[in-house]
N, C-alpha and C positions, 0 to 999 in steps of 0.2 A: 314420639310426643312432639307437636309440632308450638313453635313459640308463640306468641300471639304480634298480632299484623302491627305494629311499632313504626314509628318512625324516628328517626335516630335524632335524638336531643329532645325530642317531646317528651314532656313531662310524663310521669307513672301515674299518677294521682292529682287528682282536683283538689283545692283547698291551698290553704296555709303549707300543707303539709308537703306540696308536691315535690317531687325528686328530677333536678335535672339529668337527665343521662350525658354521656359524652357525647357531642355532637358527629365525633369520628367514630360512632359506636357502628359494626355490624351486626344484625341481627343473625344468631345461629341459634340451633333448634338440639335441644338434649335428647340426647338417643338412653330410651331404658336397656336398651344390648348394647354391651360393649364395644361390640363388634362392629355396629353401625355407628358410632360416634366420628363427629364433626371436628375437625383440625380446627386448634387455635391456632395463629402466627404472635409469632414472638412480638413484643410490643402494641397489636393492633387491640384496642378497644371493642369487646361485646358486649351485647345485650341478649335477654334469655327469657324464660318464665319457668318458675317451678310450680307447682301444684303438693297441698298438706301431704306428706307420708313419700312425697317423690324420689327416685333415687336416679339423676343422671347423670350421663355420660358423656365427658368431650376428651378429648385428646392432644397430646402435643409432641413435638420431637427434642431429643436431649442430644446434647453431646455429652464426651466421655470427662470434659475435665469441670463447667462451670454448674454455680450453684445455681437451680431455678427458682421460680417462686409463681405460683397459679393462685389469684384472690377472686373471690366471689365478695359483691353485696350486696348485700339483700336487701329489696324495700318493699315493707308489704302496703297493701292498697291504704284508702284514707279511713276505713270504718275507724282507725284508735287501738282496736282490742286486739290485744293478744297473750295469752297464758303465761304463765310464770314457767322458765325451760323452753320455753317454744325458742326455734333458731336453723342456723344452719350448720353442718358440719364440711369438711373440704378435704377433700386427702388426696393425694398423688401416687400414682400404683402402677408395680409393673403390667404387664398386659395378663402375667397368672395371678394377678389379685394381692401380690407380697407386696407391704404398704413400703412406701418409702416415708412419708411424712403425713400429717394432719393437722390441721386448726381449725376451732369450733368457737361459733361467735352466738349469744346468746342476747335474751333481753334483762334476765336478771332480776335484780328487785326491782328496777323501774319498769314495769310492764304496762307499755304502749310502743302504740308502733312507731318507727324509727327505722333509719335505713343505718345498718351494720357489717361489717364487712370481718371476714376470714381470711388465711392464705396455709395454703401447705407449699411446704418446698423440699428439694432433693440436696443435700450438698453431696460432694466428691471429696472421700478423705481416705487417708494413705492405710491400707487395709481393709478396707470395706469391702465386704461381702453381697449387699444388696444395695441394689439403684444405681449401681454405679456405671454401667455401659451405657454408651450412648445409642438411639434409637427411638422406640414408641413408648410411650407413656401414656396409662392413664387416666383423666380427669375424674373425681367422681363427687359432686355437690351433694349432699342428702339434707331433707328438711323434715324438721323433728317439729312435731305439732301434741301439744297437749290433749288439746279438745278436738273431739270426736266428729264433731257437727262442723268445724271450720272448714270452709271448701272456697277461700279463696285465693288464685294462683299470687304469688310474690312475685316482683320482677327482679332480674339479676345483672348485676355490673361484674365481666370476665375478663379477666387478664394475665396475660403471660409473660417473665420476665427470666431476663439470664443478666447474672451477677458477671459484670468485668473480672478478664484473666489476669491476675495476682503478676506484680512486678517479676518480673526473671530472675532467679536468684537470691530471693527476698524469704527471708524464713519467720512467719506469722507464728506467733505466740497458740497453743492448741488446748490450751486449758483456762477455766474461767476469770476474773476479775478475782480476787479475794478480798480487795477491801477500793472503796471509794465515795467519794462526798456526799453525804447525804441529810444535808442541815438544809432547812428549808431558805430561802435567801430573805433578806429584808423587802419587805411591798415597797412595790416602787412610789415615787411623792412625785412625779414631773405630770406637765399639764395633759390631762386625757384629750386624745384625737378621736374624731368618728369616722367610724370605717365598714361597710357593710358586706355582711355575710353572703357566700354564694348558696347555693340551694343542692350543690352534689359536689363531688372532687372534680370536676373535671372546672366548677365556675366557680373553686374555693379564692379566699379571697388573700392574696398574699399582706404579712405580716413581720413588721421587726420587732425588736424591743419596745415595750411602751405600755399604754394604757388607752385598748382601745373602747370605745361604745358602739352599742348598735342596738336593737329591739329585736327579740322573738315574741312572735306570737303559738300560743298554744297548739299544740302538733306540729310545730313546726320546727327544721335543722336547720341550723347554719350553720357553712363552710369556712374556716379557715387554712391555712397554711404557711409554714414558717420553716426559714431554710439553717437549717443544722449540719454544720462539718463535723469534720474526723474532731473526736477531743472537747466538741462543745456538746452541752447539757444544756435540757430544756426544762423549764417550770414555768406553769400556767394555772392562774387560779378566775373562775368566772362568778362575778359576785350578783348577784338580779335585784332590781331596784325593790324600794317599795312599793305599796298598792297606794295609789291616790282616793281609795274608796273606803269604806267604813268596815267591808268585810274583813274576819281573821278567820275563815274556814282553811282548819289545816289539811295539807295536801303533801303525802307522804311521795320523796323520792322524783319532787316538782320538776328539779332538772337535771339535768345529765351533760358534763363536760367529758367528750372523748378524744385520745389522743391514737392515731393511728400513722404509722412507719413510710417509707416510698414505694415500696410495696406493696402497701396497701394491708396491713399486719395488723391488727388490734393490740397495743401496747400495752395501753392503762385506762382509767375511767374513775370518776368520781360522782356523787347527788348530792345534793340538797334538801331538805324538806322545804315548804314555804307556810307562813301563815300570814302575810300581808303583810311584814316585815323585810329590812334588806337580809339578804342572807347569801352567803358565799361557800365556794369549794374548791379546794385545788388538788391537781394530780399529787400524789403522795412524790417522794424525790427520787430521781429516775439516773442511772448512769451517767456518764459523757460516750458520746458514741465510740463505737470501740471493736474493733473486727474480733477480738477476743471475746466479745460477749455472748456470740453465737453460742458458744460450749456452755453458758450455764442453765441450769434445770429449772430457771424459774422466765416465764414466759414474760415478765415483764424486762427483766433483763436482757433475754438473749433476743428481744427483738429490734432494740438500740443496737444492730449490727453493724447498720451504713449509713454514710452521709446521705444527703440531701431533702427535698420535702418531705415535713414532716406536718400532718391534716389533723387540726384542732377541730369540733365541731361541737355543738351546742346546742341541744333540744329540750323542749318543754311539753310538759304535759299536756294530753289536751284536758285532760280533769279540772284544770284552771279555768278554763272557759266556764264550768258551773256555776262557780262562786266572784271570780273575779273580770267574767267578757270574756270579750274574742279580741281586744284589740294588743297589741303587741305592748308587751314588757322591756325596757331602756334595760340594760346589763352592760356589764363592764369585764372585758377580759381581758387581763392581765400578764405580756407574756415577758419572759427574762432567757435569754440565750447565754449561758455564761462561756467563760475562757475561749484560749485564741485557737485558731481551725491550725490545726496538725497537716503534715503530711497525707495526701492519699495514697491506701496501698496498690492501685491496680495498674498494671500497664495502658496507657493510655489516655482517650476520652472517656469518662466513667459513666456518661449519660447522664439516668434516674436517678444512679446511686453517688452521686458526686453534686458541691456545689460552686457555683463560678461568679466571678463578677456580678455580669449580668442577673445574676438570680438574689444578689444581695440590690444589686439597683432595684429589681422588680418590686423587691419588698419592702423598700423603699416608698417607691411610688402607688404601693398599695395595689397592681394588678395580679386580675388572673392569667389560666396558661395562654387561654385564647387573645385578651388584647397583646400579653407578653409578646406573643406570635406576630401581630401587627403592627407593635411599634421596635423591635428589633431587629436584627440582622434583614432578615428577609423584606423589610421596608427597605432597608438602605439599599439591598441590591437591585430591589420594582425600580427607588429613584434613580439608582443611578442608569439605570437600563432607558429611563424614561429622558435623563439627558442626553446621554448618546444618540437616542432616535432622533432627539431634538438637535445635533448637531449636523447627523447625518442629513435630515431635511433641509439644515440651512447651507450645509455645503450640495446639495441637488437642486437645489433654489438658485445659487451663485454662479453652478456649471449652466444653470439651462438662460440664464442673463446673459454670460458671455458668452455662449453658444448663439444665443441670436443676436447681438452685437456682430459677429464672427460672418452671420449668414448675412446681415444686410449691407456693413458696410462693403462698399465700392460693388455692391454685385448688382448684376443685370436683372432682368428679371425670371418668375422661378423657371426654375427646371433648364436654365442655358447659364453653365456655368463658363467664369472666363477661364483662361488658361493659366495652369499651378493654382487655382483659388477654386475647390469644390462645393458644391451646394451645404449647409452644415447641414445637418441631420444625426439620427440615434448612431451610434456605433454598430458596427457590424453585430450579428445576432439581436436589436431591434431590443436590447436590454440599454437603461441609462445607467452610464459608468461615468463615476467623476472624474475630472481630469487631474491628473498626476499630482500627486502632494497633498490628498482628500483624506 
């Protein structure tokens, strides 16, 4: 089954609605035989296409000690429609079909389309019977379709992760949370900032404490994301303005606030209904991140495992466009990071699953990954590269002033040099070399 002809960051869909891909996306192509399935690399960004009832296959390599993590998701075209249960499922498998893990992302009672994301993963724990060698793995997306008559492919955001190796020594707690904070916090009262949403994770738009605004328009997601350590908790509540119009056609399940992990995991979610009134929603209250939480059996908990970005997003019906236009809706979303970041437990740089400085600056300044990329480190190093070249030119400027200073004074004319005082000219081998102390 071959993908469709894509070009990487170009949008899936036309409209409001469209989906940015990652610009560092490669396209790969899902094999329906296991056999023939396409390597992910760890870290690299895909893209894909599924088709209603499809079941494919990609592939990856494990080792014997780290947890991985493979997420799909899913964006279906711009029609709006899609069934109640329609989605994707995700599961990780050894090469005889023994699952190691699964998650299954749906559309739920808000049924329109929306891009949604899953992740299955493998961990490594002391007794384990299955998944636990390292080797081939794998991938397997399946798309669960309602209606019968739907025949249009979904496009697919892929990716591969391995969880940093645990400090040396360090002995991690193996059993779940049993009790932690779960009062919702007080709304925050400080002045709202405007801040605009990206259009996929890859262009989400970084976020601190505060009270932000921005507008959707119907079918349409926006992107957020907010950097959460070891030990801090997140709550987020998105409120949508009212209609400046006469209309109160009610509209069930209007919007959709979703919270998803660095991984790319489906944590939580919440709706609204709307009838041209203001009306709000926030995520129910959710852990403080916690490497302990992996062990428990409820999926909104054990997916608060790790630090770092954590992708808020925001969709609206396009139902609203009936009653209420096409033009975009002002919303307010509200995020609160509480208590101070802990300890990380991994040896090392912790990447994806870690967060730094720089990444609380970023969200500061409101960027995504990509300007983040262009005004950090990697700038500093272009400029400093760019003065060097610039000194080196002005010391090869200097040699070649006093190299013809050298040549003309007291000499004859060319090519009859006096005696002890040679014609100047390049250095042996016809390279210019500066002179000593450059």
């Amino acid at each position: 089954m071959c993908a469709a002809a894509v070009l990487p960051g170009q949008a899936y869909a036309a409209g409001p609605g469209a989906y940015a891909f990652d610009p560092d996306a490669k396209n790969v192509q899902g094999a329906t035989a296991n056999v023939e399935a396409s390597e992910l690399d760890e870290g690299v960004p895909y893209r894909s296409t599924i088709r209603p009832g499809e079941k494919l296959y990609y592939r990856v390599t494990l080792d014997d000690v780290s947890a991985a993590y493979v997420s799909a998701v899913a964006v279906p075209g711009d029609s709006g429609a899609v069934a109640y249960g329609d989605g994707i499922n995700v599961s990780l498998r050894e090469t005889d079909d023994s699952q190691c893990g699964s998650g299954r992302a749906n559309f739920g009672s808000g049924e329109y389309a929306r891009p949604i994301a899953a992740y299955a993963f493998r961990t490594v724990e002391e007794g384990g019977t299955t998944c636990q060698e390292s080797g081939q793995y794998d991938v397997l997306v399946e798309r669960e379709t309602k209606d019968p008559a739907d025949s249009e492919a979904w496009g697919l955001e892929l990716r591969f992760l391995q969880e940093p190796r645990l400090k040396s020594g360090s002995s991690m707690p193996t059993e779940a949370p049993e009790n932690w904070p779960s009062a919702s916090p007080q709304p925050l009262t400080g002045k709202q900032q405007k801040r605009s949403g990206g259009a996929g994770y890859a262009e989400a738009t970084s976020l601190e404490n505060g009270r932000w605004q921005d507008t959707v328009a119907p079918g349409q997601t926006r992107f957020y994301r907010v950097p959460v350590d070891w030990g801090q908790q997140i709550h987020a509540t998105a409120g949508l303005s009212n209609s400046t119009g006469a209309d109160t056609e009610f509209v069930g399940n209007a919007l959709t606030l979703s919270l998803d992990n660095p991984a790319q995991g489906h944590v939580s979610d919440a709706s609204l209904s709307y009838s041209g009134s203001p009306a709000s929603a926030s995520l129910r209250p959710l852990p403080p991140v916690a490497y302990r939480n992996r062990f428990d059996s409820s999926t909104q908990v054990s997916s608060m495992r790790f630090a770092g970005w954590y992708y808020l997003s925001v969709s609206l019906s396009p139902k609203l466009e009936e009653s209420y236009g096409a033009e975009p809706i002002p919303f307010e979303l509200s995020v609160q990071v509480k208590n101070r970041a802990e300890e990380s437990p991994y040896e090392g740089e912790a990447g994806v699953f870690g967060v730094t400085d720089q990444d609380r600056e970023v969200a500061r300044k409101g960027q995504n990954a990509e300007q983040a990329a262009k005004s950090g480190p990697m700038k500093a190093v272009a400029a400093a590269g760019i003065g060097t070249g610039s000194v080196l030119v002005l010391g090869l400027g200097v040699w070649t002033l006093l190299a013809r200073r050298r040549a003309t004074a007291g000499a004859p004319a060319a090519g009859h040099p006096v005696a002890g005082h040679p014609v100047a000219g390049p250095p042996a081998g016809g390279g210019h070399q500066p002179p000593q102390g450059w």
